[in-house]
ZATOR-473216 format. One record per residue: chain; x, y, z of N, C-alpha, C in turn; residue in one letter. Coordinates in pm, 1 decimal, always signed. Each point is the difference from the previous one (the first is absolute). Example, Ala and Ser with C-alpha at 12.3 -4.5 7.8 and 13.67 -1.06 7.14 Angstrom:
residues 2
 doro    neast   nnorth      nup   caeast  canorth     caup    ceast   cnorth      cup lofi
    A  +1319.0   -569.0   +780.0    -89.0   +119.0     +0.0    +90.0   +120.0     +0.0    a
    A    -35.0   +105.0    -72.0    +82.0   +119.0     +6.0    -77.0   +109.0    +73.0    s
//
This chain:
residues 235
 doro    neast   nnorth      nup   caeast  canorth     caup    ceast   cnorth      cup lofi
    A -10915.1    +73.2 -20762.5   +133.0     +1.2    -61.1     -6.5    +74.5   -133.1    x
    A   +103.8    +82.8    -24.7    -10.4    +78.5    -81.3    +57.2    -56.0   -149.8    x
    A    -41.4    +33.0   -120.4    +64.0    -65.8   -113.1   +139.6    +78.8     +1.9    x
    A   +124.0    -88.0    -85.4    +75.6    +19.0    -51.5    +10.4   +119.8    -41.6    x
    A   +133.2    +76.6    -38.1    -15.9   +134.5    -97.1    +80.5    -67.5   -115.8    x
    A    -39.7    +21.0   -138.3    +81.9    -70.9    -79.8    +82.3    +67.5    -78.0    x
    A    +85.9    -67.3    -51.5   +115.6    +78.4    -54.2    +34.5    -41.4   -109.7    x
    A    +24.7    +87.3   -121.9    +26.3    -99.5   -116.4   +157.3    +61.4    -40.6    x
    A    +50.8   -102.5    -37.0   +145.5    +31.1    -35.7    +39.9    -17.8   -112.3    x
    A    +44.6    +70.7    -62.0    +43.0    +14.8   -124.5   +126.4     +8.3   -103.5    x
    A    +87.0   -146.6    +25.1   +156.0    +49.7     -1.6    -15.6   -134.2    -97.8    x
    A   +162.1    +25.5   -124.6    +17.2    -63.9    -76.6   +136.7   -132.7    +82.7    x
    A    +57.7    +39.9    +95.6    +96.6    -72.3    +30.2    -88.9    -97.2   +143.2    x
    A    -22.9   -129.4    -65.9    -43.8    -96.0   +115.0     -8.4    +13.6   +118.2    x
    A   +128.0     -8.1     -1.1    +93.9    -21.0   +158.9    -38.8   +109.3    +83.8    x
    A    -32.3   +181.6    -65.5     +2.7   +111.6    +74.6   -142.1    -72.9    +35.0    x
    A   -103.7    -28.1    -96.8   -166.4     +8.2    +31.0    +67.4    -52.1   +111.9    x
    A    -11.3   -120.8     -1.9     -0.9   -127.1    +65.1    +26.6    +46.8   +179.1    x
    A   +145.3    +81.9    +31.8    +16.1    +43.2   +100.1    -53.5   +101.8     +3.7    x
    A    -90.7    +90.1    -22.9    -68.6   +113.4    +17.4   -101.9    -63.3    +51.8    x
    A    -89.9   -106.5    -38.8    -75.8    -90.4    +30.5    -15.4    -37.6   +132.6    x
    A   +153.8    -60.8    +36.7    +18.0    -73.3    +79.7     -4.9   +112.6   +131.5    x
    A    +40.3   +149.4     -8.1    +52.2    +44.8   +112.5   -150.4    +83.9    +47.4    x
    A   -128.4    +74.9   -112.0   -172.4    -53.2    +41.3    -96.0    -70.9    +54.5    x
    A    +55.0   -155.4    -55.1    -76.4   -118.7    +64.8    +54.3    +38.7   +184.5    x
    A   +108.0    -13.8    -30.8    +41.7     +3.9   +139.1    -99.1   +111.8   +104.5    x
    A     -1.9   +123.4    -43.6   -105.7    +83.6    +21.5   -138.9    +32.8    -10.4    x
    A    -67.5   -149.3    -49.5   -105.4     +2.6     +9.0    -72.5    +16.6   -137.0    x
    A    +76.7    +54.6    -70.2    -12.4    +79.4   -134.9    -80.0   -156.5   -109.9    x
    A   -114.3    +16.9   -105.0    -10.7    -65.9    -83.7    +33.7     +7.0   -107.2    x
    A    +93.3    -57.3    -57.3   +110.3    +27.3   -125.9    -69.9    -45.6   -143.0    x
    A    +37.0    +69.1    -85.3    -32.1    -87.4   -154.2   +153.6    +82.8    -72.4    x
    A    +64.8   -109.9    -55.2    +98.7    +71.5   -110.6    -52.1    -36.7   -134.8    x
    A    +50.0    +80.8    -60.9     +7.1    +19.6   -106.5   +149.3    +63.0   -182.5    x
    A    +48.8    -45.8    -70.9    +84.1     -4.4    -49.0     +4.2   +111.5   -119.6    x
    A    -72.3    +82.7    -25.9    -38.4    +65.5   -110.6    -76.5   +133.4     -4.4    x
    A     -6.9    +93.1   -102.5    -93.5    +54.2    +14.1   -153.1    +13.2    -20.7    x
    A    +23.8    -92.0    -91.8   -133.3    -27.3    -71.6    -72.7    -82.6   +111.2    x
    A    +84.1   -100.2    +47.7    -62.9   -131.5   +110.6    -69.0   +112.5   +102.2    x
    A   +132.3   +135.5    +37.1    -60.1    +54.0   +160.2   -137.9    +83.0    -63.5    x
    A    -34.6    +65.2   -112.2    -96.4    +32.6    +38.9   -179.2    -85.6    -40.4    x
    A    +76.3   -102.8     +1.2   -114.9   -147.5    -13.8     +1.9     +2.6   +109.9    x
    A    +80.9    -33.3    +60.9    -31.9    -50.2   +184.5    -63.1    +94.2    +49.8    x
    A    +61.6   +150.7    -40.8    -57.1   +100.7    +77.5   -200.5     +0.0    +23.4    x
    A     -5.6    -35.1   -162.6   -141.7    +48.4     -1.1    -42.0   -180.8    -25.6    x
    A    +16.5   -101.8    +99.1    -59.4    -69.8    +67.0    +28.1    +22.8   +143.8    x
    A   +120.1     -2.5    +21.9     -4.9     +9.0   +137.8    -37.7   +141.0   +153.6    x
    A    +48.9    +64.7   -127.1    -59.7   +158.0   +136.2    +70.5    +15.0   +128.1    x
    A   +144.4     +2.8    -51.0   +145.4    -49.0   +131.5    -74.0   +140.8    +67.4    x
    A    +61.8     -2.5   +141.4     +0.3   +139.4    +68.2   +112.0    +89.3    -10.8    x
    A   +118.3    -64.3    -50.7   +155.2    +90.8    -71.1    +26.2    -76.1    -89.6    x
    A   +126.8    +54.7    -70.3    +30.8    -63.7   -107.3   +190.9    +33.5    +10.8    x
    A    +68.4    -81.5     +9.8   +154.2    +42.2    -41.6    +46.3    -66.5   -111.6    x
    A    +21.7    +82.7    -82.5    -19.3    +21.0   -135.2   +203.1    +38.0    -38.5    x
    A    +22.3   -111.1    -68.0   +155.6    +20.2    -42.0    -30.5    +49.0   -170.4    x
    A   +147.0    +86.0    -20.9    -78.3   +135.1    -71.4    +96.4    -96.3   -137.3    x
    A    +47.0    -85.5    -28.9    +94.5    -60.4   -111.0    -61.4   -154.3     -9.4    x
    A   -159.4    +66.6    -68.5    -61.5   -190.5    -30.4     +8.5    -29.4   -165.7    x
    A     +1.8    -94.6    -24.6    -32.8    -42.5   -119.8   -101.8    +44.2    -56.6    x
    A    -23.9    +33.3   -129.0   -119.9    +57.4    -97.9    -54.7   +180.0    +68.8    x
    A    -47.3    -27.6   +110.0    -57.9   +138.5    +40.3    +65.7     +6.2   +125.4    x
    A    +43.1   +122.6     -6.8   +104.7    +28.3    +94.2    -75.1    +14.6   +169.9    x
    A    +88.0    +93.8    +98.5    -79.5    +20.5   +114.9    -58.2   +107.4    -31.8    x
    A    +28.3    +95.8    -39.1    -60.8   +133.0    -20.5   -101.5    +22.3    -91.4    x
    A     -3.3   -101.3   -100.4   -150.9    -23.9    -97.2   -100.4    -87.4   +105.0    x
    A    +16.3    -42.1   +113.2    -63.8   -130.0    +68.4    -46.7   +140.6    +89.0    x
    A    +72.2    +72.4    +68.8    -15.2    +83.9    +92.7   -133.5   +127.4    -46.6    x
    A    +61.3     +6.7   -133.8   -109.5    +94.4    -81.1   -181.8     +3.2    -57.5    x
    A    +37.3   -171.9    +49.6   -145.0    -44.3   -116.5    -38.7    -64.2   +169.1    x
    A    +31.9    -41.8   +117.1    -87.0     -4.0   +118.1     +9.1   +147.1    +79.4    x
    A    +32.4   +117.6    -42.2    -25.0   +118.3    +85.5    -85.3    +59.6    -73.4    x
    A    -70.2    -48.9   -147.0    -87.6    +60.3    -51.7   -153.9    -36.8     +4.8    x
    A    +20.2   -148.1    +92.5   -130.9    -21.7    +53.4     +6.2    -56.1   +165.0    x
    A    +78.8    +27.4    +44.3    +15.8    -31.8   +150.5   +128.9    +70.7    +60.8    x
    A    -67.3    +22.2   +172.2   +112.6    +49.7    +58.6    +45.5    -82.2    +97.9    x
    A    +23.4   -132.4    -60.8    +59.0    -80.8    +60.4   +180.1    +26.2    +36.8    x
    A    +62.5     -6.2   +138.6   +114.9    +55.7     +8.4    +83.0   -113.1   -102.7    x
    A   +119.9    +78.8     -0.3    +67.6    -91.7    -41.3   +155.5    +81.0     +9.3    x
    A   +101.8   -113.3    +13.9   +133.7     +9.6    +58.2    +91.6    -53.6   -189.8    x
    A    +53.9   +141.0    -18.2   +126.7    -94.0   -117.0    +99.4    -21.8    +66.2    x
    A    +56.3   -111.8    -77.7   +123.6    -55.5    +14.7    +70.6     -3.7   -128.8    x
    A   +169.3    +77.9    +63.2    +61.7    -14.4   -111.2   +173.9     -4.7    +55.3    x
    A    +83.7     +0.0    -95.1   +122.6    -17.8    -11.3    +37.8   +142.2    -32.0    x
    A    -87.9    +44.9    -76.2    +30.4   +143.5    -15.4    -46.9   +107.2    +81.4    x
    A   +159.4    +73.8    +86.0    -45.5    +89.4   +101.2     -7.5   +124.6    -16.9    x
    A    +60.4    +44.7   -182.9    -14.7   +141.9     +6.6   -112.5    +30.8    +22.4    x
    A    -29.3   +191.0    +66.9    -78.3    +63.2    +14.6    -86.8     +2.6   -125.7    x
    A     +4.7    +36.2    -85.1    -71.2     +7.2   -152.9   -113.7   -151.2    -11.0    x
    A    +78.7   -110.0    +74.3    -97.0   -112.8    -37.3    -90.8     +7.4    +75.5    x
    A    +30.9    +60.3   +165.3    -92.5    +18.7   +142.6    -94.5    +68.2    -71.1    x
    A    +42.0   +113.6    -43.8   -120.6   +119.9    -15.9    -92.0    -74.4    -78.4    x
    A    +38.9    -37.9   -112.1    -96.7    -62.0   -112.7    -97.9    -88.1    +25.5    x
    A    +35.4    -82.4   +119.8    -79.6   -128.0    +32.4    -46.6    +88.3   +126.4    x
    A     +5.1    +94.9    +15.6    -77.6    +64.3   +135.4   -109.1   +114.8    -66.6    x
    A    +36.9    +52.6   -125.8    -72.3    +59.7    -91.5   -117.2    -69.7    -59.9    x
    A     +1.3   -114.6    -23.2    -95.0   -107.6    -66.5    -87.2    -79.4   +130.0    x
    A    +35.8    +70.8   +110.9   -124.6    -72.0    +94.6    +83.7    -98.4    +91.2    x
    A   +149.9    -61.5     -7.4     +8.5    -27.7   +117.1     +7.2    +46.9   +144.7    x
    A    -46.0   -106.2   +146.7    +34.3    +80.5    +93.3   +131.5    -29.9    +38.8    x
    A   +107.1    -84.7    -58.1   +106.7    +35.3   +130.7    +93.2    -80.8   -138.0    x
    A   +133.9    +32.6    -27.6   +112.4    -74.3    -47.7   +115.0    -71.5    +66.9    x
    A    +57.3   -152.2     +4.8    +61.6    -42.1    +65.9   +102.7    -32.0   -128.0    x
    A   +143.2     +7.2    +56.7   +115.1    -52.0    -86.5    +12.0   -115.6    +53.0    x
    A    +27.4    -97.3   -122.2    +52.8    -85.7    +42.5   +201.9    -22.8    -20.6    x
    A    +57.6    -93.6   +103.2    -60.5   -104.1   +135.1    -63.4   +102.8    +78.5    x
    A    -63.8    -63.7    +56.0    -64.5    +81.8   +128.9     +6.2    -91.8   +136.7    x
    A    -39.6     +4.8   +111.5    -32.8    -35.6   +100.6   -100.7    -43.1    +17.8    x
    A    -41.3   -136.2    +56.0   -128.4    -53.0    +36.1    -63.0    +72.1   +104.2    x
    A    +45.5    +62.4    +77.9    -94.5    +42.9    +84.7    -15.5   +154.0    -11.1    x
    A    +55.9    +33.2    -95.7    -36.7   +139.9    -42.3   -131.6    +39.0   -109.9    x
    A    -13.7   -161.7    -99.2    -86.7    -20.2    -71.2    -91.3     -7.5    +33.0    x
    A    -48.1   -118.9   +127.4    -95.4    +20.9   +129.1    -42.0   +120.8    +45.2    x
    A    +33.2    +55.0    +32.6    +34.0   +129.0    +94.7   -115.0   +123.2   -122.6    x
    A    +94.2    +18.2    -85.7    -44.6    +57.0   -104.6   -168.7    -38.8    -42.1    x
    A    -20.1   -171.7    -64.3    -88.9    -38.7    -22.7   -139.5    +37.5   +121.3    x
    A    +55.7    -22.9   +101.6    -76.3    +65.8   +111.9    -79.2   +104.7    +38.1    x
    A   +126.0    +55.7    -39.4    -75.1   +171.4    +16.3   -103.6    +20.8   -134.9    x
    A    +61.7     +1.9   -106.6    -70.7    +22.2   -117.1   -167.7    -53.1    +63.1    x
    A    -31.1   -112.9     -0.2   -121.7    -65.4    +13.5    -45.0    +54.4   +151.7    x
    A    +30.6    +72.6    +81.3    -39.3    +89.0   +123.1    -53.8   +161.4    -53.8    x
    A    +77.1    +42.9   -127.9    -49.6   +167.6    -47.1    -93.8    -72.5    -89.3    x
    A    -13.4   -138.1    -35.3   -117.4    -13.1   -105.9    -90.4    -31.9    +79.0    x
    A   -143.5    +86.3    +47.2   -127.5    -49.0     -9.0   -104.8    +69.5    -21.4    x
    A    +15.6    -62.8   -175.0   -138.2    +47.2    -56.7   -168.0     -8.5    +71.5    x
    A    +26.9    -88.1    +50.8   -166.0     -7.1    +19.6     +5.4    +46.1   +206.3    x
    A    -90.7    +12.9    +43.1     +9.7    +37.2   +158.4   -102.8   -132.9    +34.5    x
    A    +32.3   -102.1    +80.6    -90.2    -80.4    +56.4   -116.4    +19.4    +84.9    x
    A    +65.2    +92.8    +37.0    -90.1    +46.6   +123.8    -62.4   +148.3    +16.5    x
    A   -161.4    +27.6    -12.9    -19.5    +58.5    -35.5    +67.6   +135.4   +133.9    x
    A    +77.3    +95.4    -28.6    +67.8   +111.5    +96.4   -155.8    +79.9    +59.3    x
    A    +30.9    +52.0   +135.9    -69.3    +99.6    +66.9    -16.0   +125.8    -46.5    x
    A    -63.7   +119.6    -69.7    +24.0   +110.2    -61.3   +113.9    +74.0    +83.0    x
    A    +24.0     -9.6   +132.0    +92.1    +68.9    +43.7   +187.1    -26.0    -21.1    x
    A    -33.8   -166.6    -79.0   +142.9    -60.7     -8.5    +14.5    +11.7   -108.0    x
    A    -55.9    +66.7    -94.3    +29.0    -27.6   -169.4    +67.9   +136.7    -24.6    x
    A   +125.5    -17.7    -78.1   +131.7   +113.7    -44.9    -45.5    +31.1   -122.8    x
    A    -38.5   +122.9    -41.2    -31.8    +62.6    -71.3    -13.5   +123.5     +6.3    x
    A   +117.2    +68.9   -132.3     -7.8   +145.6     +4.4    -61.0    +30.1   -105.3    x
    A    -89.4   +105.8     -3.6    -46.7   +108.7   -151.4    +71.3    +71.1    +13.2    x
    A     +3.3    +44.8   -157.0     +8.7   +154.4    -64.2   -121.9    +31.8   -124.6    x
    A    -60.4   +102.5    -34.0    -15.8    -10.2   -118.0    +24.2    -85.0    -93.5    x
    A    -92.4   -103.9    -80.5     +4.9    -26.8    -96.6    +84.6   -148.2    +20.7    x
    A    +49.2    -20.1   +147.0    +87.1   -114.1    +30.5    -19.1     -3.8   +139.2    x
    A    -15.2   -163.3    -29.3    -47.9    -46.6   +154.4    +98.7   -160.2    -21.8    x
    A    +95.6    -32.8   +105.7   +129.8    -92.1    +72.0    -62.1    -97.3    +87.6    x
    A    -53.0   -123.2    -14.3    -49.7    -27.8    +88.4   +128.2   -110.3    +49.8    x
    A     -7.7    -22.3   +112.0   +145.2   -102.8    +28.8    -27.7   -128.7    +63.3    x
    A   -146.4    +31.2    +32.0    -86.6   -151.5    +73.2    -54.0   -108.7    -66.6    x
    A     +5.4    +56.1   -130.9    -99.7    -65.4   -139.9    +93.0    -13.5    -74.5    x
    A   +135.5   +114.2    -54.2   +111.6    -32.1    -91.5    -84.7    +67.5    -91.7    x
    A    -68.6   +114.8     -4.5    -92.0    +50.5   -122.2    +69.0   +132.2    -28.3    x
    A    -15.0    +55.9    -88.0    +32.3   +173.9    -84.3   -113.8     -1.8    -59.6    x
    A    -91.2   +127.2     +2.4    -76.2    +68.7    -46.4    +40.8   +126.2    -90.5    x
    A    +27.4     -2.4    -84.8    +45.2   +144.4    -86.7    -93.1    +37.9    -93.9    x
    A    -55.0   +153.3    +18.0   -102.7    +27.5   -138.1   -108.1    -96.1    +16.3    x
    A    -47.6    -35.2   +111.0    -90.4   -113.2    -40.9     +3.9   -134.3    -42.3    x
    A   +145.8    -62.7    +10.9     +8.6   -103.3    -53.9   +132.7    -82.2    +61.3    x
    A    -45.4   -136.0     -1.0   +112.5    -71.6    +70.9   +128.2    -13.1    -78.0    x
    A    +85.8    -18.0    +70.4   +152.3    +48.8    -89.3    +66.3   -142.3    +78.4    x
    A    +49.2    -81.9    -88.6    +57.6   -114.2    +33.5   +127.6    +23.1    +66.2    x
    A    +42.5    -48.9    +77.3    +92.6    +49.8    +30.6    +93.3   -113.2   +103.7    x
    A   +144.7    -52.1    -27.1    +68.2    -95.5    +92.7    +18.9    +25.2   +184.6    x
    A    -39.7    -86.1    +74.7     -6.0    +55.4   +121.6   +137.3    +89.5    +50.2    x
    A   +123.8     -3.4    -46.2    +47.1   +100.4    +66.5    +51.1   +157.1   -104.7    x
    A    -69.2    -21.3   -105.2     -7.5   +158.2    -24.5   -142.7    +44.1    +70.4    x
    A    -87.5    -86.7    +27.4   -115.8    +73.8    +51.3    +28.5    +12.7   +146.7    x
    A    +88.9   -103.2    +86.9    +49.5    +91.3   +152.0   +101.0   +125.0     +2.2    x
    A    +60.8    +36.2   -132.9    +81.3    +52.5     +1.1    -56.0   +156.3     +0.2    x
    A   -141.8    +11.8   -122.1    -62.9    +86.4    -10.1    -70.4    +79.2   +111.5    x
    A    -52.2   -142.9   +135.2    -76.5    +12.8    +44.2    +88.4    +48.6   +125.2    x
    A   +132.1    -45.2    +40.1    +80.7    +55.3   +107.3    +29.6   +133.7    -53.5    x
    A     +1.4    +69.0    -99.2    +25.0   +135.8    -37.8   -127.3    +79.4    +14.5    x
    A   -110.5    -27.6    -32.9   -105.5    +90.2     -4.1    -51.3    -10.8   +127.7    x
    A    +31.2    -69.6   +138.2    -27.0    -61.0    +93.5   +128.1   +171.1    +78.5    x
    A    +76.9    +35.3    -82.7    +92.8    +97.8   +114.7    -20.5   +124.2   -125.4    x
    A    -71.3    +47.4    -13.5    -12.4    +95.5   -119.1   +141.1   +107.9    +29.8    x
    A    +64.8    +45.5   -125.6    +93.5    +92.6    +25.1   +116.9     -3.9    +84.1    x
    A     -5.0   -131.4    +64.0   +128.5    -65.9    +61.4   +115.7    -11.5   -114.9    x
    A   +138.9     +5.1     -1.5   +114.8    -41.2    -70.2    +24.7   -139.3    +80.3    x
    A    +13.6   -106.2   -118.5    +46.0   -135.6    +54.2   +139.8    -44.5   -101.5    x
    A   +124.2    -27.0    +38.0    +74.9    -31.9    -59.6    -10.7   -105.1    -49.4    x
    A    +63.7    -66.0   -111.4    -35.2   -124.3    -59.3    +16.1   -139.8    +95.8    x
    A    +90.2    +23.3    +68.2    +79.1    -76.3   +111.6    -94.2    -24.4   +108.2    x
    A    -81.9    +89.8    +56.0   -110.9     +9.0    +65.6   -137.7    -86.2    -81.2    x
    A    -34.8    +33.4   -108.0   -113.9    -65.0    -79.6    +46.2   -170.8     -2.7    x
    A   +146.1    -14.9    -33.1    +51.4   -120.1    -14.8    -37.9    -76.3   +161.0    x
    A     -9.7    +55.1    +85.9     +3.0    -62.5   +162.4   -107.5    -49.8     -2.6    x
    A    -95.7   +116.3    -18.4   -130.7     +4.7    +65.4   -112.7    -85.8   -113.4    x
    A    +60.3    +16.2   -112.0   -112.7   -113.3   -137.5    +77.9   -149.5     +0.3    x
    A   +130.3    -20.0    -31.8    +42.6   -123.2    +10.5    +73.8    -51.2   +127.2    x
    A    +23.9    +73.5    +91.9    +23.5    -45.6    +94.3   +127.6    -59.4    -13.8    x
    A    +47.0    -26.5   +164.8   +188.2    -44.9     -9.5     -1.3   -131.6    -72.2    x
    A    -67.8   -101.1    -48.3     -6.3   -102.8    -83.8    +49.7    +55.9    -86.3    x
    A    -44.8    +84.8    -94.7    +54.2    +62.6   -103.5   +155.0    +56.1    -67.7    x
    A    +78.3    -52.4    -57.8   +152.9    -25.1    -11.0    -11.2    +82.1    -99.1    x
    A    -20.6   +116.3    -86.8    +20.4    +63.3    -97.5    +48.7   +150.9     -5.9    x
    A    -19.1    +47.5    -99.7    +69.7   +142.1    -26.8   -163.6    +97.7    -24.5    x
    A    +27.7   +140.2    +39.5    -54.2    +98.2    -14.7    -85.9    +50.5   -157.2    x
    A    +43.7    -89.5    -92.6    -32.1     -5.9    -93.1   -183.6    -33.6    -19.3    x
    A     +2.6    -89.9    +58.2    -97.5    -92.4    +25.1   -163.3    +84.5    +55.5    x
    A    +69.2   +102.3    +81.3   -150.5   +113.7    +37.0    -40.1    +93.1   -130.7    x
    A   +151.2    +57.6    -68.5    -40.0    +62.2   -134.7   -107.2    -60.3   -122.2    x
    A    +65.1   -156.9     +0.6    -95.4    -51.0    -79.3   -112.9    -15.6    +39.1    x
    A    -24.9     -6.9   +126.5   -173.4    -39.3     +2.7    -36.9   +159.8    +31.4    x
    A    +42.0    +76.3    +24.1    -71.1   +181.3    -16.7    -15.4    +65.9   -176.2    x
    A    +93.5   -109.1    -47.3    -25.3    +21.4   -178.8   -125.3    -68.8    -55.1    x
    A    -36.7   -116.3    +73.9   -139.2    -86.6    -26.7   -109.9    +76.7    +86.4    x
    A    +41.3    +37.1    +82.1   -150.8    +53.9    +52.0    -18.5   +149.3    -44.5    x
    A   +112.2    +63.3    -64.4    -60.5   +107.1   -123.0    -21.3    -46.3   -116.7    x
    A    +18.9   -110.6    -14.2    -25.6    -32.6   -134.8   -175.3    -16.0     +5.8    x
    A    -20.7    -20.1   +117.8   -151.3    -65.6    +74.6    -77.3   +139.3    +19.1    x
    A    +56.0    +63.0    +91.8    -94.8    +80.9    +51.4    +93.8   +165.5    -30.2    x
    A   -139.1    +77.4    -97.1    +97.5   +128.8    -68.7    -10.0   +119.7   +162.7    x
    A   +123.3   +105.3     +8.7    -44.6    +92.2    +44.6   -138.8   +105.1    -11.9    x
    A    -44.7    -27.9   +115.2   -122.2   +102.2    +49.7     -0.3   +172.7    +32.2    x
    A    -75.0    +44.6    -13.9    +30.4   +162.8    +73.1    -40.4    +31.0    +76.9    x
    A    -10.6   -124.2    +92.6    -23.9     -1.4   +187.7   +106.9   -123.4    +41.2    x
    A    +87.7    -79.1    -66.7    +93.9    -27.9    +26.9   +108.2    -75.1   -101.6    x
    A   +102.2    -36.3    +44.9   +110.7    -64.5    -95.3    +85.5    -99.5    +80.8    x
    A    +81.9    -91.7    -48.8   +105.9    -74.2    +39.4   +119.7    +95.9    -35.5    x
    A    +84.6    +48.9   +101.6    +96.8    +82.2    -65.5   +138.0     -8.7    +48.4    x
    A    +89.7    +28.4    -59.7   +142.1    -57.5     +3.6    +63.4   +103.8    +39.5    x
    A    +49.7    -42.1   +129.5    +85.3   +124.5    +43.6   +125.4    -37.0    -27.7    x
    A    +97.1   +104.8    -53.3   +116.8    -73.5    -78.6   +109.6    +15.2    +70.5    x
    A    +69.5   -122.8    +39.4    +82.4    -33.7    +76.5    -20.0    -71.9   +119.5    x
    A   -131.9    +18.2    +61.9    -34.7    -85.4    +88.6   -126.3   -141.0    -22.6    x
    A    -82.6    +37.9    -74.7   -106.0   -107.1    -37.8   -111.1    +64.5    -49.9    x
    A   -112.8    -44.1    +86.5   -148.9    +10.8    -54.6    -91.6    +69.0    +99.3    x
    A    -81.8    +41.6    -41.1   -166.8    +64.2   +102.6   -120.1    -12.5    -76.5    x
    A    -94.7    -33.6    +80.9   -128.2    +12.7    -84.8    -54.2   +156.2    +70.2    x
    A     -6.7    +79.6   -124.2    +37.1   +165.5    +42.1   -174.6     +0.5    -47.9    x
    A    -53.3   +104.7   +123.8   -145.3    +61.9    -38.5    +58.2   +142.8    -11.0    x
    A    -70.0    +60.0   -114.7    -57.2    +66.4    -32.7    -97.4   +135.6     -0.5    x
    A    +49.2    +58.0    +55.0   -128.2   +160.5    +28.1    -29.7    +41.0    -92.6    x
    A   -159.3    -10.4    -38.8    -64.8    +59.9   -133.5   -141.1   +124.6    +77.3    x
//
């Protein structure tokens, strides 16, 4: 029997923990809430949740200072929650390392649904050691994608990186010189679970240049008006 996946929750209004709680247990899920920011990242670094939904309007330290100070030593997923649906707040809390933004009210079984998937694109570690013929991994120069391990090699050196900018990288350098519309990247990295806007591929192609610089055997490149390619290079 397999352990629990745990979940830590992070909301100032009782009643939301409480039924966020309630609609996990139901799923198997092992819950811890929490009321604060300061409290969530105590729990965090006792407990070692496997997600985190994280409401972005806490007392003392907000969600986005909570979001900032656990993406700087873990890539533990994590889901905000907020009341606030402008775009400007999405980007920001998707800029700082979250994987997915939910408005609230929301739907219980969309939260599920959501929570689900997230913890399906997360797996850091591989249990089982893969066959050399089953392990996904593309080179280029100077960069090596591995997708079996969740590893980046750049310059020699491991480059931290959240599991779905690193499938995102790795489904592009995986079709070299292909055009993929954002709408397309949106299918194929978050999948129809995924309820959001086009926005959402820009920001994580802005983090993984922020990560990994253009080469002169290849680039991430923006074809304008339609999306992205990971473009090689003739030298």
């Amino acid at each position: 029997m397999t352990n629990k996946q745990k979940i830590l929750i992070v909301d100032d209004d009782e009643n939301i923990a409480e039924l966020i709680s309630l609609y996990l247990t139901k799923e198997c899920f092992d819950t811890q809430i929490v009321h604060d920011g300061e409290e969530a990242l105590q729990a965090f670094e006792r407990s070692q949740p496997d997600l985190i939904l994280l409401d972005l309007m806490l007392p003392g330290i907000d969600g986005y200072q909570v979001c900032r100070e656990v993406r700087a030593k873990s890539q533990t997923p994590i889901i905000m929650l907020s009341a606030k649906g402008e775009v400007f707040d999405k980007v920001l809390g998707l800029e700082l390392g979250a994987d997915d933004y939910m408005e609230k009210p929301f739907d219980s079984k969309e939260l599920v649904a959501r929570v689900k998937a997230v913890l399906r694109r997360y797996r850091p570690v591989v249990q089982e050691k893969p066959e050399a013929a089953s392990v996904k991994r593309v080179d280029y120069p100077d960069l090596s994608i591995n997708l079996t391990n969740y590893s980046v090699l750049y310059n020699g050196q491991t480059i931290d990186m959240p599991p779905k900018e690193l499938e995102l990288l790795y489904f592009l350098a995986s079709s070299p010189n292909q055009v993929f519309t954002r709408e397309q990247l949106l299918d194929h990295i978050w999948g129809y679970e995924y309820i959001g806007d086009t926005r959402t591929v820009d920001v994580h192609i802005k983090r993984l240049r922020e990560k990994i610089n253009d080469h002169e055997s290849w680039r991430i490149a923006t074809v304008w008006g339609i999306g992205y390619k990971f473009e090689t290079i003739k030298t």
